[in-house]
N, C-alpha and C positions, 0 to 999 in steps of 0.2 A: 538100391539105386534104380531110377527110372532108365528104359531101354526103347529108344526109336526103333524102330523097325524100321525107318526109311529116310535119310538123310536130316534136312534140317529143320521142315515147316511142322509145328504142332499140331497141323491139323493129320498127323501119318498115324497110324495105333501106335501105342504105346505101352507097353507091358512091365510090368515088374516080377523079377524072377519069385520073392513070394507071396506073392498074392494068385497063390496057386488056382483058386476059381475063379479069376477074370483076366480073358484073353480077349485083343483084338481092344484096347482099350484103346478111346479114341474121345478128344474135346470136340465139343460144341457150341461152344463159347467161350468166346477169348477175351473178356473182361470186366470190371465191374463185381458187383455181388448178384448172383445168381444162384439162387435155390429152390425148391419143394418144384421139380420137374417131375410130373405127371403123366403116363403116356396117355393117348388116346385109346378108342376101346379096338381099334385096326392096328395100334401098336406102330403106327409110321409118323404119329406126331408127338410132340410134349408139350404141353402147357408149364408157362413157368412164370418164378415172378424175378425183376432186376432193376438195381438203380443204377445203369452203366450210365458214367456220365456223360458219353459220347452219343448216346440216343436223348440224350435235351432232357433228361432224368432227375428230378430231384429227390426223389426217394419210391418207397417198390411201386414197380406197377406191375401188368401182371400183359404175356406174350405167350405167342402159339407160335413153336419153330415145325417144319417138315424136316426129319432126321438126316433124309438122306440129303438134302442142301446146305445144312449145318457143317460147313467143309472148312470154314478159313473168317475170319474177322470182316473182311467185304458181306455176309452175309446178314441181310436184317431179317428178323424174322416177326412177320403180323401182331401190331400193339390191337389185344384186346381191351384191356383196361381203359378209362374215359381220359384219364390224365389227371385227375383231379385225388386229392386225398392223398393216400394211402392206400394201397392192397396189398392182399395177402392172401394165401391159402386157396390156389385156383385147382380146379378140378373137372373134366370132360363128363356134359352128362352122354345117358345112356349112348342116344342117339349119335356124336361123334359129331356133331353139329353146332355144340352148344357150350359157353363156360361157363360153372359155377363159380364165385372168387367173393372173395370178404374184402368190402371198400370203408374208409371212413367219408369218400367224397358227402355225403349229406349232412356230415356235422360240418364241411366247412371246405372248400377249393381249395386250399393252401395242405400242403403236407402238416400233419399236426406236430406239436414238437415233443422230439425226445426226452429233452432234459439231459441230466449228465446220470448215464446208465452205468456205473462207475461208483457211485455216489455212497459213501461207508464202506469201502473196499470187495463190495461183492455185483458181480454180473447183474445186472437187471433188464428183465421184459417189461417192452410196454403191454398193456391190455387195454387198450383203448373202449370208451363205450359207444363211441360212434360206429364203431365194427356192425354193417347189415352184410347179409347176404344177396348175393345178384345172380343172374343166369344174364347171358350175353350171347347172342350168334357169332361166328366167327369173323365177324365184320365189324365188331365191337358194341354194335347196338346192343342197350338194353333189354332184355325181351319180359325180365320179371326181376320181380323183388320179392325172396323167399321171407327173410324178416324184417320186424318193423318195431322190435321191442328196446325198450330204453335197456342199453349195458352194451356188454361184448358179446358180437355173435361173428362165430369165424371159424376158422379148423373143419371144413365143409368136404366131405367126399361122400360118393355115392358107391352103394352096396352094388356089386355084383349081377345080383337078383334083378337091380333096375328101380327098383322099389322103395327106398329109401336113403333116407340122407342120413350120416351122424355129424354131428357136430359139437361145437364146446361153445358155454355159452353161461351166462353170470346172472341169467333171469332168473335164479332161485337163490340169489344170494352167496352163489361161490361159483369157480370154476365147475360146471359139472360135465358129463358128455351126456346129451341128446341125441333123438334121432324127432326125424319127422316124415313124412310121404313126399313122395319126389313131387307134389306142387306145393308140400311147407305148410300142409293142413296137421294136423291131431301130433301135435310135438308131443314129445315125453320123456321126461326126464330118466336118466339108465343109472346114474351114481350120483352118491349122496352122501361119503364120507368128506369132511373138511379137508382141502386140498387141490392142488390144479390137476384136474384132469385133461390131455388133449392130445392131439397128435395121434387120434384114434385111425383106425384100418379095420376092413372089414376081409376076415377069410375068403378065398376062393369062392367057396361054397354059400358066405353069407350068412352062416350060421355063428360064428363068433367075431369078436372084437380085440386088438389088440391096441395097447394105447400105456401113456408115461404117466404117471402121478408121484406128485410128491404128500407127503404124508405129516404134517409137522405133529408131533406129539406131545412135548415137554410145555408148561406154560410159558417159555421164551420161544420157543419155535411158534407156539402159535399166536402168541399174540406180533411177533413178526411178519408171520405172513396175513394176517388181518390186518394192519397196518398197511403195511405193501397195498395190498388189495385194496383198499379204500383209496389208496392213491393211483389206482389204476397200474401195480406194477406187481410183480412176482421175481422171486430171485431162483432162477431155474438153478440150483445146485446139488440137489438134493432130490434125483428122482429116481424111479423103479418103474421097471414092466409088468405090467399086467394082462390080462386078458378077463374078458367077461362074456357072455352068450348076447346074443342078438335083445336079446327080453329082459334082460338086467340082471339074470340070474347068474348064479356061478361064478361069481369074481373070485379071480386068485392072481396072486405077484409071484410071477415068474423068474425075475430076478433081486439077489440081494445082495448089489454088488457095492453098493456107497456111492457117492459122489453123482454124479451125472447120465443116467443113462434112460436116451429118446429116438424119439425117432423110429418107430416098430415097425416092420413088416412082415407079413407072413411070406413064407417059401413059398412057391408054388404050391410042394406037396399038402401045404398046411403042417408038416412035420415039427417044424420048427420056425422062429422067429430074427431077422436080422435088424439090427438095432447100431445107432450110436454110440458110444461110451468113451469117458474118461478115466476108467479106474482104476486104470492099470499107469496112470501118468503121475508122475511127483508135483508138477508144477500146475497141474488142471486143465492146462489149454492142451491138451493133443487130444483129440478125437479120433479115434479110426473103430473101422467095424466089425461088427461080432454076429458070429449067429449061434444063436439059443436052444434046447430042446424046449419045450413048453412045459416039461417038469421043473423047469431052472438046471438041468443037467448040461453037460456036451458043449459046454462054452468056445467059441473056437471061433480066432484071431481073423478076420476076410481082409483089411488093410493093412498098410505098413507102409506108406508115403506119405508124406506131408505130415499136419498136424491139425487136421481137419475134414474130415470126410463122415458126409453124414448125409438125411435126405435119400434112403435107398429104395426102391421100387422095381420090382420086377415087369416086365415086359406082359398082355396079357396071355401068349405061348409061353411065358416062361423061361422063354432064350435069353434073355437082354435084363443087364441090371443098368438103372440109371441114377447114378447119385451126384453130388456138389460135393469140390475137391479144394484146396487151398495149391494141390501139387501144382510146376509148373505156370508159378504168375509171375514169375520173373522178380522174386525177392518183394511184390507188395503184397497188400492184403486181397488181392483179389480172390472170389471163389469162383468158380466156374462147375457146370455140368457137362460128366461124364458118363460114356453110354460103355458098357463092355456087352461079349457075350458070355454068361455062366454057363462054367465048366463043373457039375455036382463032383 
């Protein structure tokens, strides 16, 4: 059971007795779907993206909140995005100045359509091929356009180092991860087995890669997911953790748990990996999180509210986890992002 610490307004912290590494647990947003919250590189902002329908929203677009103002539902927080399209997967470059974010706005002003993601009884992703990459100043202006290739290009964060981008991207005929130089010059492809790679993160240090693939093997799996893909969709059910080095080298899957499991982040220490998963759920949908050793050893529970919590990302000191939670929306489907401080 969830615990106010201070009478009745959501925005007070919030703690739950176990969820023994986060205290001081406290919302940011009070509605709509809101996910992939990114801090800034001063750790006092987060880029994120949301279709709240009360900001004139018709599907994501992508915002910059200052944390410490994110107090109560009165707060809006500065729309980067143009308004146009679809975005997705926003990201603060080096400099703290600047958003990287995946738009489809050049295929088309209009949100593109979903379809029915439902469709055969299994969850379905779009993968749009309209997906470029942008950089934007914090005023929303455009300031570049990192790609310009026909497919999907999106899942965009910048290393540490400063120095480069990874990404995921369909210009070689499947999901792969990429990286490129922080102005989008000499891409190069990192992974090249069939399957979606993405939802990549770069260590601390910048010298590895953590990131979710699914792996279809059997001639039904894979002629399913080349299907899927040619329709521009993926049925994320079926994924594992990996890691790889900055150079392509050294891929290993870290976990091998079944069913669902995304969303990576490295610890601080780089010790270990904190991830999504459903695979401990009978029905599929409950989400909560886990963190990993990078042997696949030390699996060990971080949620246990709601039935939904994923998106996690450490603060750049290391204090602060920020993730998207289903807890506390008052019986809808709303997600919202939550900030805690980690307690090792």
């Amino acid at each position: 059971m969830l615990m106010f610490s201070s009478g009745k307004s959501p925005k007070a912290c919030i703690d739950s007795p176990k969820e023994k590494h986060l205290k001081n647990l406290r919302m940011l947003t009070f509605g709509g779907d809101n996910a992939e919250a990114y801090f800034s590189p001063d750790g006092k902002s987060l880029t994120f993206q949301s279709n709240y329908k009360k900001w004139n929203l018709s599907c994501d677009q992508i915002f910059v909140m200052k944390i410490k103002d994110a107090k109560d539902s009165t707060y809006l927080p500065q729309h980067i995005s143009n308004g146009e399209g679809r975005t997705t997967c926003s990201y603060f470059m080096p400099d703290g100045k600047h958003i990287m974010y995946a738009s489809t706005f050049k295929g088309g002003k209009e949100c593109p359509e979903t379809g029915d993601l439902h469709k055969g009884g299994k969850y379905l992703w779009n993968v749009f091929d309209s997906y470029d990459i942008f950089i934007a100043d914090l005023k929303g202006n455009i300031t570049k356009q990192l790609t310009d290739t026909i497919g999907y290009d999106a899942e965009a964060v910048v290393s540490p180092k400063g120095d480069k981008i990874l990404f995921t991207s369909t210009r070689g005929g499947d999901l792969d991860l990429w990286t490129m130089n922080i102005d989008g010059t000499n891409p190069k492809q990192l992974t090249n087995e069939l399957g979606y790679d993405g939802g990549g993160f770069f260590s601390a240090d910048g010298k590895k890669i953590v990131f979710r693939a699914s792996r279809p093997k059997t001639p039904e799996e894979i002629k399913e997911y080349k299907d899927y893909l040619a329709k521009g969709l993926v049925a994320p059910v079926a994924m594992e953790i990996f890691t790889i080095n900055v150079d392509g080298t050294d891929m290993k899957q870290v976990t091998h748990l079944g069913k669902a499991n995304w969303a990576p982040y490295f610890l601080p220490d780089q010790s270990k990996i904190i991830f999504s998963s459903n695979h401990q759920s009978e029905k599929g949908f409950d989400f909560q999180l886990f963190s990993v050793n990078l042997d696949g050893t030390g699996i060990e529970q971080i949620t246990y509210e709601s039935y939904f919590n994923s998106f996690a990302m450490f603060s750049p000191d290391g204090k602060h986890l920020v993730f998207s939670s289903n807890r506390l929306n008052g019986g809808t489907h709303d997600t919202n992002v939550f900030i805690a401080d980690w307690v090792k």
